[in-house]
C-alpha beads as a LAMMPS data file, in Angstrom:
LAMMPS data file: protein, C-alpha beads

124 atoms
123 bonds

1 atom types
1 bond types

-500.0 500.0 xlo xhi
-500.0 500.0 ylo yhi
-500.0 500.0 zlo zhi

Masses

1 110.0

Atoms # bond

1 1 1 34.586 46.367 14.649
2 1 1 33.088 44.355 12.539
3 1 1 32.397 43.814 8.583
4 1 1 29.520 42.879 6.324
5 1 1 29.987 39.291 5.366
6 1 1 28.514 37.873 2.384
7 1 1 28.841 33.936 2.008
8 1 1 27.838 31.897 -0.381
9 1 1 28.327 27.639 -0.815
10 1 1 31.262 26.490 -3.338
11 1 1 31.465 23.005 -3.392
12 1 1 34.749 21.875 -3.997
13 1 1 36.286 18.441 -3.142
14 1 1 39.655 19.667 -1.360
15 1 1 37.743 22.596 0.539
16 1 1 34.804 23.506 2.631
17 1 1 31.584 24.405 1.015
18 1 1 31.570 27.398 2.941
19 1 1 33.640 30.643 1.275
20 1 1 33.534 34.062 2.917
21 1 1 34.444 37.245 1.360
22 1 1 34.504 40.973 2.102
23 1 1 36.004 39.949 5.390
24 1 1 38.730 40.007 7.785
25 1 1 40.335 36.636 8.369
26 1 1 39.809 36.387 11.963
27 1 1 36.032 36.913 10.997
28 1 1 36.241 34.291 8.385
29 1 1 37.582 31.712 10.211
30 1 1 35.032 32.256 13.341
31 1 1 32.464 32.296 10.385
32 1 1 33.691 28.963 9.473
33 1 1 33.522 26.987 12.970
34 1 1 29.923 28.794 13.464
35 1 1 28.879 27.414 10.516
36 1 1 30.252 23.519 10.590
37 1 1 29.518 23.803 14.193
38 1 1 25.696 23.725 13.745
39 1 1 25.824 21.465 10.224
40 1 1 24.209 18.434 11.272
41 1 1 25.662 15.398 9.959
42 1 1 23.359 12.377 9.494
43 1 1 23.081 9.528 12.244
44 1 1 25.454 6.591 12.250
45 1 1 22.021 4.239 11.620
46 1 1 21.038 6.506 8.325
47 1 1 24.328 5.686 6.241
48 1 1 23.335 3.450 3.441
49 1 1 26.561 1.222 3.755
50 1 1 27.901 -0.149 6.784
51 1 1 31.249 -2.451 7.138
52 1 1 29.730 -4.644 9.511
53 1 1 29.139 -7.930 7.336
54 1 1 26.027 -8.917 9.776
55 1 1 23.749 -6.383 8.172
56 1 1 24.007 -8.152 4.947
57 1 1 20.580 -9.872 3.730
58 1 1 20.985 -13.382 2.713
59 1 1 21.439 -13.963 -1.675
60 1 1 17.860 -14.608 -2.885
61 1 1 16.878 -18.236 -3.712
62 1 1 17.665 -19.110 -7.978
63 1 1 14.299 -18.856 -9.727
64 1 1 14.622 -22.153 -10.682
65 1 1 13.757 -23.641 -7.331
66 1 1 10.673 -25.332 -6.757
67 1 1 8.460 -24.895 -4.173
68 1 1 7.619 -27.307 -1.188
69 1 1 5.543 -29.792 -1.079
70 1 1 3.617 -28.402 2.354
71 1 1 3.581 -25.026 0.254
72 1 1 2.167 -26.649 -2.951
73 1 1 -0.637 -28.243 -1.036
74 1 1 -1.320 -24.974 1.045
75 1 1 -1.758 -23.105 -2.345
76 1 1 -4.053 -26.229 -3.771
77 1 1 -6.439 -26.192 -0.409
78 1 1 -7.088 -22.481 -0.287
79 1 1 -8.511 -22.826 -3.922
80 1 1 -10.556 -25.737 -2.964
81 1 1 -11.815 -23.914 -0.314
82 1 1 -12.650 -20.673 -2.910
83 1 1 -13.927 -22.718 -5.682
84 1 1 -16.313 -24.253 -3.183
85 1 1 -17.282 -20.632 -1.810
86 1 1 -18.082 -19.635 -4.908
87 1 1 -20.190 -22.874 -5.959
88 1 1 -22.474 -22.218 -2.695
89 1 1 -22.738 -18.861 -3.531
90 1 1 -23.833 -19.328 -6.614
91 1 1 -26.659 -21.898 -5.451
92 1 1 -27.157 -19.911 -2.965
93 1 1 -28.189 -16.902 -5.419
94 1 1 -30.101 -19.608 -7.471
95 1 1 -31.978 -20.378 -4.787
96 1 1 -33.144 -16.891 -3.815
97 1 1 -33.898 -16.301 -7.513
98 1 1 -36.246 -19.565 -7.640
99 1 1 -38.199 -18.211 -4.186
100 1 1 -38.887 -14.914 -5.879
101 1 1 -40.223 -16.586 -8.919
102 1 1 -42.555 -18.882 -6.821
103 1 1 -43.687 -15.921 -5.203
104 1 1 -44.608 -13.995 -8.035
105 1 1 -46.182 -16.641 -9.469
106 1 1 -47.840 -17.143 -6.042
107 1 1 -49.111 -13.201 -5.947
108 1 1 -50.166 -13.237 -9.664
109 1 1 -52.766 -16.415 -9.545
110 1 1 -53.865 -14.639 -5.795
111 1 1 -54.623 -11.590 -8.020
112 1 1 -56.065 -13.568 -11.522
113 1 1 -58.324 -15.558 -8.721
114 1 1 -59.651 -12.093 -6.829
115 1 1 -60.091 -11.014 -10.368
116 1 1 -62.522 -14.009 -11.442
117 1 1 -64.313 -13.884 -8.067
118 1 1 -65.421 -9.928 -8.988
119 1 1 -66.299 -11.262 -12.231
120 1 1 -68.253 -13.586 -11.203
121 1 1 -70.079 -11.649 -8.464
122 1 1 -70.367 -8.785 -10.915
123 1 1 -72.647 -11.335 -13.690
124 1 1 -74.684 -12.662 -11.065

Bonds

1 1 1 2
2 1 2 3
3 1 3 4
4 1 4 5
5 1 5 6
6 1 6 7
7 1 7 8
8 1 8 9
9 1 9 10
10 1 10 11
11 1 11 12
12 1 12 13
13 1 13 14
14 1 14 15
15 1 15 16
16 1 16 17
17 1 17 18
18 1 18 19
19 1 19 20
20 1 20 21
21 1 21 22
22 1 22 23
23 1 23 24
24 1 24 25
25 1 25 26
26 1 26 27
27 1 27 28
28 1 28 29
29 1 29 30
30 1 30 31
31 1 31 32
32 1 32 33
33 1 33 34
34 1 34 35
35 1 35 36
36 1 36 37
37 1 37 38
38 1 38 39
39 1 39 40
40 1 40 41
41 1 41 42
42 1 42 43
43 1 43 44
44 1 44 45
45 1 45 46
46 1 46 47
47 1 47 48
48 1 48 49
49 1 49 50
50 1 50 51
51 1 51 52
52 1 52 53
53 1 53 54
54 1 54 55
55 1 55 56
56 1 56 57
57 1 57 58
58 1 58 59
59 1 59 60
60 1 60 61
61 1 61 62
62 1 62 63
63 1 63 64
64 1 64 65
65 1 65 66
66 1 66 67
67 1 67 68
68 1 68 69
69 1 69 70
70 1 70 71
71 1 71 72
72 1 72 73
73 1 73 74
74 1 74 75
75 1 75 76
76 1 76 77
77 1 77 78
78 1 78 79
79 1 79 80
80 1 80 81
81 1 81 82
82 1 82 83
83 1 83 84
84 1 84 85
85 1 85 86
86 1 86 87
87 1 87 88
88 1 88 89
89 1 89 90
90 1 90 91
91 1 91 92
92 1 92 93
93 1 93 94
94 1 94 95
95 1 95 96
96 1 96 97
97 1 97 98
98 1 98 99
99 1 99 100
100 1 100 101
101 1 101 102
102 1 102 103
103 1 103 104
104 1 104 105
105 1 105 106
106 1 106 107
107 1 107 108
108 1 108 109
109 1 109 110
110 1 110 111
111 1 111 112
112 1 112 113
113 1 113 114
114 1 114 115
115 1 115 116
116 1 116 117
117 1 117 118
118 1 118 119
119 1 119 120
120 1 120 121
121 1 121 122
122 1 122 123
123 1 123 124
């Protein structure tokens, strides 16, 4: 009938990985198309190297190159444009801070006047 099998993976370059033993050959070599039958091999698209010569990326530019003129005066505009951000935001936060002093000053000679008018009601 039919025999305990015991396998167990030897990798060797002229062979298959698989080796059987304590088996009759019949069983082994059904074993053996079981087994590669169902090992998946990878999709065509997942092999890092292909032969077709369209797939190749183009050689990246020297670093010596220089950049564009158009791309120069791109990078020079956008840091205009942050420098001047910041500037308003910056009077901007002046600004706020000088309102807030005004108004403290504002609420504290309210108060210091209130606090002479009891004073003066209090001596008369």
């Amino acid at each position: 009938m039919f025999s305990t099998a015991t396998f167990h993976t030897v990798i060797q370059p002229s062979e298959s990985p698989i080796e059987f033993s304590n088996s009759l050959p019949e069983d082994n070599t059904c074993a053996k198309t079981f087994w590669q039958a169902i090992e998946l091999n990878p999709p065509f698209e997942s092999n890092l190297l292909s032969a077709d010569v369209k797939q190749r990326l183009r050689a990246a530019p020297h670093t010596g190159t220089t950049r564009s003129q158009a791309q120069k005066q791109e990078e020079t505009s956008y840091q205009n444009k942050t420098e001047e951000f910041l500037q308003k935001s910056q009077q901007r936060i002046l600004k706020d801070e000088r309102i807030k002093i005004v108004q403290q000053i504002r609420f504290r000679e309210n108060e210091l006047s209130k606090m002479k008018i009891k004073k003066s009601t209090r001596e008369n």
